[in-house]
C-alpha positions as CSV (number, residue, x, y, z in Angstrom):
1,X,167.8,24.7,102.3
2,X,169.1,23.3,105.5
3,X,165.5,22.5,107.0
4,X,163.5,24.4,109.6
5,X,165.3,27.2,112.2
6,X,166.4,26.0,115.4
7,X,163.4,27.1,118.3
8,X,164.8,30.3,120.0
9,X,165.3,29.9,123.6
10,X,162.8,31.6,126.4
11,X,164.4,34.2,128.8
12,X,163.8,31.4,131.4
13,X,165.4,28.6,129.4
14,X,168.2,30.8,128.7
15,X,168.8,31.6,132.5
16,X,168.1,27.6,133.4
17,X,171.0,26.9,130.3
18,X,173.3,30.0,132.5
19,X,172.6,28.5,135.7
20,X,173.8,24.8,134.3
21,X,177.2,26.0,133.0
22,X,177.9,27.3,136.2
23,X,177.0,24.4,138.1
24,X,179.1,22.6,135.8
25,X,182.2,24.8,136.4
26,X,181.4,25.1,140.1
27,X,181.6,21.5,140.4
28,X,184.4,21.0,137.9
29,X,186.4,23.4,140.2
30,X,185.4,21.7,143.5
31,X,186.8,19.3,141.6
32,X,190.0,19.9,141.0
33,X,190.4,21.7,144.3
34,X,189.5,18.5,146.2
35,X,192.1,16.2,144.1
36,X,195.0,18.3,146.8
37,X,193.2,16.9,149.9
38,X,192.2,12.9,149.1
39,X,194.2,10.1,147.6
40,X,193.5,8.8,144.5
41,X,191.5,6.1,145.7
42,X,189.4,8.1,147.5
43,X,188.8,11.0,144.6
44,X,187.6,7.7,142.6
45,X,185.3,7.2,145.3
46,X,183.9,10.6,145.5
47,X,183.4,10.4,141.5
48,X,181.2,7.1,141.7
49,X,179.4,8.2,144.2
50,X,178.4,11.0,142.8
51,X,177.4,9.7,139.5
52,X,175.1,7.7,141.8
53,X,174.1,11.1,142.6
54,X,173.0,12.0,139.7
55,X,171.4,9.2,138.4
56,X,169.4,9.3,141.3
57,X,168.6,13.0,141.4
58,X,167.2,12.2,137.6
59,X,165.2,9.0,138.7
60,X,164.0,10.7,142.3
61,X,163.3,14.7,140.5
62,X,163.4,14.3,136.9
63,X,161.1,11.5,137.0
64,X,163.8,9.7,134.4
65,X,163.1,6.1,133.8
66,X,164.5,3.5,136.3
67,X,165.7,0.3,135.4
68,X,166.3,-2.4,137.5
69,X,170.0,-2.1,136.3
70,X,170.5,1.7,137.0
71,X,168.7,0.6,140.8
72,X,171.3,-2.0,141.1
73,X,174.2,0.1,139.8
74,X,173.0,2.9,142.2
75,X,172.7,0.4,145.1
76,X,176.2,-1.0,144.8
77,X,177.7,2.0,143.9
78,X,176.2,3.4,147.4
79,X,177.2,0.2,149.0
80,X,180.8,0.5,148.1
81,X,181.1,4.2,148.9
82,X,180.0,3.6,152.4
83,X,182.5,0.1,152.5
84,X,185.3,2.3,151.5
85,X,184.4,4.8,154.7
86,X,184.6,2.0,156.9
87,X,187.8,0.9,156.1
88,X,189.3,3.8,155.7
89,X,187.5,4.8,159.3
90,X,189.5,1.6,160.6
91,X,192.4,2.1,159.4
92,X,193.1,5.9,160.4
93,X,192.0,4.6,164.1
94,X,194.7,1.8,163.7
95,X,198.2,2.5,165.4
96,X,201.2,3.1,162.9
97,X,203.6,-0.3,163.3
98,X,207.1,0.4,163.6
99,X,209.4,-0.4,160.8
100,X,212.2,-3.6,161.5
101,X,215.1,-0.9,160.4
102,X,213.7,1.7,162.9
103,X,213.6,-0.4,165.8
104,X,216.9,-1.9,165.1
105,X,218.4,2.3,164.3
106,X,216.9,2.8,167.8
107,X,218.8,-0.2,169.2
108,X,221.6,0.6,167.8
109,X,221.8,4.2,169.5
110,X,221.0,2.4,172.8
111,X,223.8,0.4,172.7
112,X,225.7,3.5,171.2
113,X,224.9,5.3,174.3
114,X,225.8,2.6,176.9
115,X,229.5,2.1,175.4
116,X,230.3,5.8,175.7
117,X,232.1,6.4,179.2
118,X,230.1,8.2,181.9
């Protein structure tokens, strides 16, 4: 004997299980998808945060219990998603310096251009 059957699932728990896997691949596929458009750093970003996500969709909903660890993990993890915005923010509105070996190339063709007779 291997012990008692397993409990059968309820119509409603077996749509609730459905609904889940497709989440799962909906997300796993947004995903994927998204890993074309970001950098690495910023794919880890989007990760993190949403682990935060759903820690705190099982604290906030679920009513799951909340250390003061899994707060503090959730805080920073918040903290440093929105850190990394910033500084990505800056640094797209930054202007691109020009390289040393482009401005001399340019020089060069200026000078290039004023030996050449008229």
């Amino acid at each position: 004997g291997g012990g008692p059957p397993p409990p059968r699932l309820s119509t409603a728990d077996g749509m609730l299980l459905l609904a889940s896997c497709v989440n799962a691949v909906a997300i796993s596929w947004a995903g994927i998808n998204a890993q074309a458009y970001v950098t690495a750093t910023t794919f880890m970003v989007l990760a993190n945060l949403n682990k935060f996500v759903v820690v705190a969709f099982g604290i906030a909903v679920l009513h799951e219990a909340s250390s003061w660890q899994a707060v503090v993990g959730c805080g920073t993890s918040l903290l440093g998603g929105a850190a990394y915005a910033r500084a990505r923010s800056n640094l797209a509105s930054r202007p691109t310096p020009v390289k040393c070996s482009e401005a001399e190339a340019d020089d060069e063709d200026d000078e290039k251009a004023s030996l050449q007779p008229a």
